[in-house]
N, C-alpha and C positions, 0 to 999 in steps of 0.2 A: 593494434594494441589490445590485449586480450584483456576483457571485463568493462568496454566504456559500453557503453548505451545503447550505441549507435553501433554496435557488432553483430552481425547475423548470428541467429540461433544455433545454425551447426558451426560455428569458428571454434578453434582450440580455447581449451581452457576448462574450467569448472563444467559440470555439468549444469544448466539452471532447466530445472523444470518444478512442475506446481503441482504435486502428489495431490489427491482426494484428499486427504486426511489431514491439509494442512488449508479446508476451506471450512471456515466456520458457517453452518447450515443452518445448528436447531435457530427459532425464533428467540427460544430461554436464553440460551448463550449472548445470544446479539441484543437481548435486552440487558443482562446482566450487565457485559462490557458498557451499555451505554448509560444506564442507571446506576451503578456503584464503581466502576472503573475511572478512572480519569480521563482528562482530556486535554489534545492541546494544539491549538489552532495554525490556520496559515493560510491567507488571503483566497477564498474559496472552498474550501476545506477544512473539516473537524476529522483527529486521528484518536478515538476513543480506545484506550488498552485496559487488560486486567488481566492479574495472573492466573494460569489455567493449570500449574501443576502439571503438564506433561513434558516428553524431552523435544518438545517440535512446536512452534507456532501455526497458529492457526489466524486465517484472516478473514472476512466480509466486506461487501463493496456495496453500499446504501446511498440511497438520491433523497435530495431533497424535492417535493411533491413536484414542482413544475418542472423538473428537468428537462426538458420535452420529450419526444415521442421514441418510441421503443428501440428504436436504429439510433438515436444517441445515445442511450444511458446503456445499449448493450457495447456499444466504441467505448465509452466512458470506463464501459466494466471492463474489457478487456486492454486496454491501455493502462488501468489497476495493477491488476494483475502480473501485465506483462514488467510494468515498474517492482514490481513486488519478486517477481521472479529475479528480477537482476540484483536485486540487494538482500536479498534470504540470506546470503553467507556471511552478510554482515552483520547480522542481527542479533539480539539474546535470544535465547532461547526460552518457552516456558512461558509463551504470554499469548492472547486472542486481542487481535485490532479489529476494529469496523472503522473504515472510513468514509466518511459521510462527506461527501462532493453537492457542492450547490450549483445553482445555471450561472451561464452566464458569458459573456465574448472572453473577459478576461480572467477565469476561474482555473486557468491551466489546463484545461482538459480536453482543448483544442488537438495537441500532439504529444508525442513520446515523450520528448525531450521536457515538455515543459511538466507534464503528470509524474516523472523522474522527478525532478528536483522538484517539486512539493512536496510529492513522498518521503523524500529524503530527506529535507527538511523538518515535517514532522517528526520524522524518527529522528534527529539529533535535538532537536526541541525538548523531545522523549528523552531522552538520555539513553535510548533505546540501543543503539549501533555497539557493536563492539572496537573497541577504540575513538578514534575519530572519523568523520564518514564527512569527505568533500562535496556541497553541494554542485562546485563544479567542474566540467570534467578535464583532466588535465591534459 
């Protein structure tokens, strides 16, 4: 089934990959997004947006201070990502997210599947999706 989750990186379908330019860097940005943007929660997780006026999203992947040690919050980061990678084409366009992941056994950020539907989550929280976006997969 082309697009669920759990489909390998080269299977048919869309292309998903996570271009430079759609990773938000500067500090200014990721402060702005998290002090004038909004926000809106989901057990383990804060998904902070604001409009950035380009035709592409931009995203950041931020811990909270104890997350532990370098080898989980760099898993953490890239489990982000790789969640962000599969739902870009559902998205609006035109906006910079930080999302802010806390510790924890039950914070989702154990596996794919479960850092997937958080993400997603938040983005229909957001109103973010284009159309309707299922948190789970059919």
């Amino acid at each position: 089934m082309s697009g669920s989750p759990t489909e390998p990186a080269g299977a048919s379908g869309p292309r998903r990959v996570f271009p430079r330019t759609e990773r938000l860097k500067k500090r200014a940005d990721i402060r702005a997004a998290m002090k004038k943007g909004r926000c809106v929660t989901e057990y383990g997780a804060k998904l902070f947006y604001i409009r950035n006026n380009l035709s592409y999203n931009r995203i950041a992947f931020t811990f909270a201070r104890k997350f532990g040690n370098a080898v989980e919050r760099n898993r953490a980061r890239r489990l982000g990502r790789e969640s962000y990678r599969y739902m870009r084409a559902g998205l609006s366009v035109g906006w910079d997210f930080v999302l802010l992941v806390y510790p924890g056994e039950r914070t989702g950020g154990a596996t794919f599947e479960r850092r997937f539907r958080q993400l997603k989550a938040l983005v229909n929280r957001a109103g973010l999706g284009i159309g309707q976006m299922k948190t789970e997969r059919a």
